[in-house]
C-alpha positions in Angstrom: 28.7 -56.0 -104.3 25.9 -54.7 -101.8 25.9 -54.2 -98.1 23.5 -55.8 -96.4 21.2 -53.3 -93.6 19.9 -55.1 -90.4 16.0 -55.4 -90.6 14.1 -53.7 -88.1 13.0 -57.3 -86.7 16.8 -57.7 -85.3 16.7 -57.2 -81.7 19.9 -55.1 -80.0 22.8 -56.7 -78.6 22.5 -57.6 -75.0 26.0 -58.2 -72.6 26.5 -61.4 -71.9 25.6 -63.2 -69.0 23.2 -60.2 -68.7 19.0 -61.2 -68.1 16.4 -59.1 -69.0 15.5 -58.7 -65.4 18.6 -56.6 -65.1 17.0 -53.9 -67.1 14.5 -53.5 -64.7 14.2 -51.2 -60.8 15.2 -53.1 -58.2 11.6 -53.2 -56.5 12.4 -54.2 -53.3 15.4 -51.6 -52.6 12.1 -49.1 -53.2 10.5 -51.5 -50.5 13.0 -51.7 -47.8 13.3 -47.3 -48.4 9.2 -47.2 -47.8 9.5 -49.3 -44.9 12.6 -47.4 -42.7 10.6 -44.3 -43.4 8.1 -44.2 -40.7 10.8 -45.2 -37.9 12.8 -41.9 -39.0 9.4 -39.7 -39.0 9.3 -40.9 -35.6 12.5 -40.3 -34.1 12.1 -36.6 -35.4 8.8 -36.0 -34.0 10.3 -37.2 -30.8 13.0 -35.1 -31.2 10.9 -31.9 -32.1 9.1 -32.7 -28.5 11.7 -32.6 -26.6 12.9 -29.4 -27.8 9.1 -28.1 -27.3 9.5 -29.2 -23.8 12.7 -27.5 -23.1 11.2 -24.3 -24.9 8.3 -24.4 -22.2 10.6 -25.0 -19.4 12.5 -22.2 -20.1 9.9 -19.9 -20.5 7.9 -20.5 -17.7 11.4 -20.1 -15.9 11.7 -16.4 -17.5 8.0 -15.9 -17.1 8.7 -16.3 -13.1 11.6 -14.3 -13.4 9.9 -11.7 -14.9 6.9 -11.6 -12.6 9.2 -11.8 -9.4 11.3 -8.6 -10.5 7.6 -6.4 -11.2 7.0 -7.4 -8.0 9.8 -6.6 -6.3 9.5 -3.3 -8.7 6.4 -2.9 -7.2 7.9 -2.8 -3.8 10.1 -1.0 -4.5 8.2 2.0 -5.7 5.6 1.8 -2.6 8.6 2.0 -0.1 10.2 5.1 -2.3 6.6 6.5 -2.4 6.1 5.9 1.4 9.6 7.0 1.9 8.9 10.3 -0.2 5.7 10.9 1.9 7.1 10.4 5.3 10.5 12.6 4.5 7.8 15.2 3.2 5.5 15.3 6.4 8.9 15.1 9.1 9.9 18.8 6.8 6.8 20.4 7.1 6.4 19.3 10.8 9.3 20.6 11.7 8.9 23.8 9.7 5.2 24.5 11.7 7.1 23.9 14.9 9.3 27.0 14.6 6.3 29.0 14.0 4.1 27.9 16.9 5.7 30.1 19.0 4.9 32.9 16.3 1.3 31.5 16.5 0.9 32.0 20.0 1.8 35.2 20.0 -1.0 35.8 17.1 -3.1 34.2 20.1 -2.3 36.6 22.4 -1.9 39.5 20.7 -6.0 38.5 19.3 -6.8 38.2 22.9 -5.6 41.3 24.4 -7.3 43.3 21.3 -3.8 44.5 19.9 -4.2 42.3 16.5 -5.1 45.3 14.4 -3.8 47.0 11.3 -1.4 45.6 8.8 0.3 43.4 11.6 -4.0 41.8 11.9 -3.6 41.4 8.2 0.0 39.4 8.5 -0.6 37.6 11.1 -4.0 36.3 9.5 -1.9 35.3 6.2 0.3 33.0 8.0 -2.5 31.5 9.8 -4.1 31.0 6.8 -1.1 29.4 5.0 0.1 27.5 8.2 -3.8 25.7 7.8 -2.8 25.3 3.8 0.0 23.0 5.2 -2.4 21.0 7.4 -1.8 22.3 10.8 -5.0 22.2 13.2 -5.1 23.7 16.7 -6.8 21.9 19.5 -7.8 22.0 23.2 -11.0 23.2 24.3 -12.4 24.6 27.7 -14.8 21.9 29.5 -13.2 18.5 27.2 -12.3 15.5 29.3 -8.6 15.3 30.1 -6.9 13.3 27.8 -2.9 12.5 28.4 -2.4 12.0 24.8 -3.0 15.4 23.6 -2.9 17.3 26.8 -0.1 18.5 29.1 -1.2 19.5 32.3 0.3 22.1 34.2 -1.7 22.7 36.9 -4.5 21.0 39.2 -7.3 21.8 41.0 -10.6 19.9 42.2 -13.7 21.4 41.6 -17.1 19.9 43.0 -19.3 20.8 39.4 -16.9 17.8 37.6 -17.2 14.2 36.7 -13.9 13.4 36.0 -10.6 15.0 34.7 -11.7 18.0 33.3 -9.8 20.6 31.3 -11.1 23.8 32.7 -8.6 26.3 31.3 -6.7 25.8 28.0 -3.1 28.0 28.7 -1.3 27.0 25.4 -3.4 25.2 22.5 -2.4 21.9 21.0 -1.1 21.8 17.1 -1.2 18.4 15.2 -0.7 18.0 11.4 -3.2 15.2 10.6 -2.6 11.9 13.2 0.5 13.4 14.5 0.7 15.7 17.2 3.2 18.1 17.3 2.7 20.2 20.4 -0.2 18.8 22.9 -2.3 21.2 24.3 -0.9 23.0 27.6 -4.3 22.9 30.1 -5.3 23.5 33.7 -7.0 20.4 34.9 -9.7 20.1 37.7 -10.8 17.1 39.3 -13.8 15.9 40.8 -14.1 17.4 44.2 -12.8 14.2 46.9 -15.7 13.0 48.7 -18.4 14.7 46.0 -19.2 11.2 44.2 -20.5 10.1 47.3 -22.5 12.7 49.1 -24.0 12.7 45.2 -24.8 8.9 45.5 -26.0 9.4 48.8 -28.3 12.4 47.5 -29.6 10.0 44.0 -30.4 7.4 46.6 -32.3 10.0 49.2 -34.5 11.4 45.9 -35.3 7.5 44.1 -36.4 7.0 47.9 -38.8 9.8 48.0 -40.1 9.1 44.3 -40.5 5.7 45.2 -42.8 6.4 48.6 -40.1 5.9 51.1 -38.6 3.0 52.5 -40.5 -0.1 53.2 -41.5 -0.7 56.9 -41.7 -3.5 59.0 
């Protein structure tokens, strides 16, 4: 007895109620996949735009932030600076003030002739370093009067002046750059009363004789 083996020309069993079709992708599930896609794609981008948005908002917000504390840093340090400076210049000032009276003895002493020896030689050191700290000394014979800087204490009138004059300086002025710290102690002398006039009266007399005399009738 033999077996029989199927020929190659036999064709495999297929289910039942099966169709070759079956076999085969499903083309349009691929289809209906392709065509969702973009929508998605675009609800991401939107997404991703919003978030760049709020990601700008935010920085700009901390970029202000930022630039409104260096400024008020800046501030800051110019008031601490100015604040520094002004505490700095009030010490020294009043450090100079307890000396002037140091410094006008120096004056008088230089004036009577006794500023001689080791005590010339002091009391030109602390001149010298009282300058280093930026004192000046002011008032002058012959300057105009000035309230300002000048203290008067006494008054004359005197028919060789203009106008307030200071004719004799009794304690000099100190001032440590704009700031005055001691005005200058003066003897004043005003213009003689009744001088501007008889010194018209004399301009008039000589423009009178330059000009030929006065004009007759």
């Amino acid at each position: 007895m033999t077996e029989e083996t199927p020929g190659f020309d036999e064709k495999p069993d297929v289910p039942s109620g099966a169709t070759p079709d079956d076999a085969e992708p499903k083309a349009d599930s691929t289809a209906d996949a392709e065509g969702t896609a973009p929508a998605g794609d675009a609800n991401q981008t939107a997404g991703l735009v919003a978030q760049l948005d709020q990601v700008r908002t935010a920085l700009g917000e901390r970029t202000a932030d930022l630039q409104r504390l260096q400024a008020e840093y800046q501030n800051y340090r110019r008031r601490v600076e100015r604040d520094r400076i002004a505490v700095k210049e009030i010490a020294i000032a009043n450090l100079l003030t307890e000396l002037l009276p140091v410094l006008d003895d120096i004056g008088r002493a230089r004036e009577h002739g006794e500023l001689v020896g080791g005590f010339k030689s002091v009391a030109e050191s602390l001149e010298t370093v009282a300058a280093k700290m930026g004192l000046q000394q002011f008032g002058k014979e012959g300057e105009p009067f000035d309230p300002t800087i000048h203290e008067a204490l006494m008054h004359s009138y005197a028919p060789d002046v203009t106008e307030t004059t200071c004719v004799a300086i009794l304690q000099p002025g100190y001032r440590i750059g704009e700031r005055t710290i001691r005005p200058a102690r003066v003897a004043v002398a005003e213009p003689q009363p009744g001088a501007q006039t008889v010194k018209a009266e004399d301009a008039e007399k000589s423009d009178d004789k330059e000009s030929g005399g006065p004009d007759e009738g």
